[in-house]
C-alpha positions as CSV (number, residue, x, y, z in Angstrom):
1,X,26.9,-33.1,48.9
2,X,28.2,-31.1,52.2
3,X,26.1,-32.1,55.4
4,X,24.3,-30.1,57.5
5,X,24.3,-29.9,60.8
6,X,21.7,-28.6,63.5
7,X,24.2,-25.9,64.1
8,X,25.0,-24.5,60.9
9,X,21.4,-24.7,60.0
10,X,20.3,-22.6,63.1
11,X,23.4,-20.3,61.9
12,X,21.4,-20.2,58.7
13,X,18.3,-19.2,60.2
14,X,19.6,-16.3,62.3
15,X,21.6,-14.9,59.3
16,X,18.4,-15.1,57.6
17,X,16.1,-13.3,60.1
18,X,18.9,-10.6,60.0
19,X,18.0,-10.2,56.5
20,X,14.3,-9.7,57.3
21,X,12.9,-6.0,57.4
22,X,11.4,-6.1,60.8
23,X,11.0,-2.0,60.5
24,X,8.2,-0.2,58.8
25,X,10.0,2.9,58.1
26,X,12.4,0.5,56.2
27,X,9.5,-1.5,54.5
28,X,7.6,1.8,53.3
29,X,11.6,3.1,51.9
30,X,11.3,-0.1,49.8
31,X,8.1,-0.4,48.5
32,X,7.7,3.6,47.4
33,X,11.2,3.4,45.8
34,X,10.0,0.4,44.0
35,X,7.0,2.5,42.8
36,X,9.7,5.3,41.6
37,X,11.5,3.1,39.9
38,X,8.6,0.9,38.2
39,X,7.3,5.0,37.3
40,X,10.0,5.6,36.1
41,X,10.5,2.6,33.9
42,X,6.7,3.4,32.7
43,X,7.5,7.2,31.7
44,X,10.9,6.4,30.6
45,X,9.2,3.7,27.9
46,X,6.6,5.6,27.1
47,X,8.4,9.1,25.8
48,X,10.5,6.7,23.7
49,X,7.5,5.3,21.5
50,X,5.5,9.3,21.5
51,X,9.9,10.4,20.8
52,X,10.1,7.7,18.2
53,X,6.2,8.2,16.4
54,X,7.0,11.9,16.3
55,X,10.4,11.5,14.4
56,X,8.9,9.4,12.1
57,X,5.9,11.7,11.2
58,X,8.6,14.3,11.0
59,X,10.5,12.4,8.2
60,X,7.1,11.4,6.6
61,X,6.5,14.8,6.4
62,X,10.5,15.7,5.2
63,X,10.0,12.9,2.5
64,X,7.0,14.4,1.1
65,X,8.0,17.7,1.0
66,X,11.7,16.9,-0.7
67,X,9.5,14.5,-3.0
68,X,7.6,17.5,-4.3
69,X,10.2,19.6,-4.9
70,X,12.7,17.5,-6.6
71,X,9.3,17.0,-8.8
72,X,9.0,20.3,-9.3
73,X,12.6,20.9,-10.2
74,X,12.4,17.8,-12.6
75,X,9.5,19.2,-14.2
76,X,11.1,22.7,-14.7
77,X,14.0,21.0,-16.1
78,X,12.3,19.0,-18.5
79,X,10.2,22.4,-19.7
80,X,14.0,24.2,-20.3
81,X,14.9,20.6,-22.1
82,X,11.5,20.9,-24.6
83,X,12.4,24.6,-24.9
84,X,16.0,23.8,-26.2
85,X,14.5,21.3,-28.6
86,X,11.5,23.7,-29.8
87,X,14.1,26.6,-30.6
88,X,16.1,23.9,-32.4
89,X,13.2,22.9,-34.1
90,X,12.4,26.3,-35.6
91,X,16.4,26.8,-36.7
92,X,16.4,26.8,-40.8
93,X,19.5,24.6,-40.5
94,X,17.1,21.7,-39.3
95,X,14.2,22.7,-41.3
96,X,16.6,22.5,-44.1
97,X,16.8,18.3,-43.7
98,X,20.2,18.7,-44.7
99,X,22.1,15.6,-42.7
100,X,25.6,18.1,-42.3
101,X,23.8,20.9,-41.5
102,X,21.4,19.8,-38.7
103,X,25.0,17.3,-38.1
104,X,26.9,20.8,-36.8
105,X,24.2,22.7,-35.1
106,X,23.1,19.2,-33.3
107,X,27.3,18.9,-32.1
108,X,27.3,22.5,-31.3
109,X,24.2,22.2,-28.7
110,X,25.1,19.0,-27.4
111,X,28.3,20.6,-26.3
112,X,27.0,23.4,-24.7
113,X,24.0,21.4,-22.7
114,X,23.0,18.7,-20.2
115,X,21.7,16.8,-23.1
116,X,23.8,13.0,-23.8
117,X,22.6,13.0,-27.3
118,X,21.0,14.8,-29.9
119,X,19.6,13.2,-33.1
120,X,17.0,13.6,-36.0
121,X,13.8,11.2,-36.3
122,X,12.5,10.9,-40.0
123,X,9.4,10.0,-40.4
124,X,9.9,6.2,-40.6
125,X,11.1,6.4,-37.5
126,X,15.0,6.2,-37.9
127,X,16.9,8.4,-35.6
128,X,20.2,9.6,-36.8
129,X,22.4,11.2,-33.8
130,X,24.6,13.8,-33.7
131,X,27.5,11.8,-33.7
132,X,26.7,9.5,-36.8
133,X,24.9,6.4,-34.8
134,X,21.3,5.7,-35.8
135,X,18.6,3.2,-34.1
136,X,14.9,2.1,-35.3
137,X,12.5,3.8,-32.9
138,X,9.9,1.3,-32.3
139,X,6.3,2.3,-33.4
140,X,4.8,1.9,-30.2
141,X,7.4,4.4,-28.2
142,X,6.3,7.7,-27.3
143,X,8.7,9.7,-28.9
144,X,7.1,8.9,-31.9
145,X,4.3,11.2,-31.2
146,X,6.6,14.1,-32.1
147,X,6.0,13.2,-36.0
148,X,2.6,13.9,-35.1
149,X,3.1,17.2,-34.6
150,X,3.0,16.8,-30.4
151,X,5.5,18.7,-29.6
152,X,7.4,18.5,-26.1
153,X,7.3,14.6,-25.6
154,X,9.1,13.4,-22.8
155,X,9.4,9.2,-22.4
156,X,10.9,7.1,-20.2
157,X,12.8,4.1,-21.8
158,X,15.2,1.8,-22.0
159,X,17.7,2.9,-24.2
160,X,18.0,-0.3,-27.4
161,X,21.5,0.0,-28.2
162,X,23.1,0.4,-24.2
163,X,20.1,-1.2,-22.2
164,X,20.0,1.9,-20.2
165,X,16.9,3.5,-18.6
166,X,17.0,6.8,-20.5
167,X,14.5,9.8,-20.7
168,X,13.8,10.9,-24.5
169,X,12.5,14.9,-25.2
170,X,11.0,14.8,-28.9
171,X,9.5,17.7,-30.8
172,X,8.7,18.2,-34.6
173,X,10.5,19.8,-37.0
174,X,7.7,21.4,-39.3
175,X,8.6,23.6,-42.7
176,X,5.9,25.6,-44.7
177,X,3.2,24.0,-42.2
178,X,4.5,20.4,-42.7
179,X,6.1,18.3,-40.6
180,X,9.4,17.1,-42.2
């Protein structure tokens, strides 16, 4: 440790009374810039939390309003979907329950829509698809309504054979007033 001497301390003590605002128009300088700056600070803080609570109201509000139309849009694609199957439905090639008739008319749709697959439900609850596949639709599934004579189902599932969430559209199939 360095010693110190009387004469470096008075050195000290004179560069330190240099230091020293002895002015008032110096000290009032200071002390209002200090208020500027701590306003500042304050103002500068607070317009970011109002900025950042009204950008996320504005999403909130964004969300909600892409939320109801994609719902919207979902729900008019599902009508078109029911449609499709209804007009199928009514076709005397699937009234006819004739496996390679329905067989063509299923292939010929499915080619020409959005639909992944089509397929005919018997009332035991055996699908056969358009493309020769067929699954046991469990008795508690929704789809399954369609055999009793609700038309337009729509149910979310997971698919049996690929594990896959899937969306399923059922109507009947009715001929002279029964459901075939």
């Amino acid at each position: 440790m360095k010693k110190l001497s009387i004469k470096s301390i008075k050195t000290r003590l004179m560069a330190m009374k240099k230091l020293s605002i002895k002015s008032i128009k110096t000290k009032l300088i200071l002390f209002y810039s200090l208020i500027v700056l701590a306003g500042g600070l304050t103002l500068g803080i607070t317009s970011i939390e109002i900025a950042k609570q009204l950008i996320i109201e504005q999403a909130e509000v964004s969300m909600h309003s892409l939320a109801s139309e994609a719902s919207s849009r979902e729900a008019a694609e599902i009508k078109a979907f029911s449609k499709v199957l209804d007009t199928l439905a009514i076709t005397d090639s699937i009234q006819s329950m004739d496996w390679e008739k329905q067989q063509s008319v299923l292939e010929g749709v499915l080619s020409e829509s959005d639909f992944l697959k089509l397929g005919i439900m018997q009332l035991d609850g055996t699908v056969t698809y358009s493309d020769g596949t067929s699954m046991q639709i469990a008795a508690n599934n929704p789809a399954r309504k369609a055999l009793l004579g609700q038309s337009r189902v729509a149910a979310f599932g997971v698919s049996e054979t690929t594990q896959e969430l899937t969306l399923m559209y059922a109507t009947y199939i009715k001929k002279d007033g029964i459901i075939v």
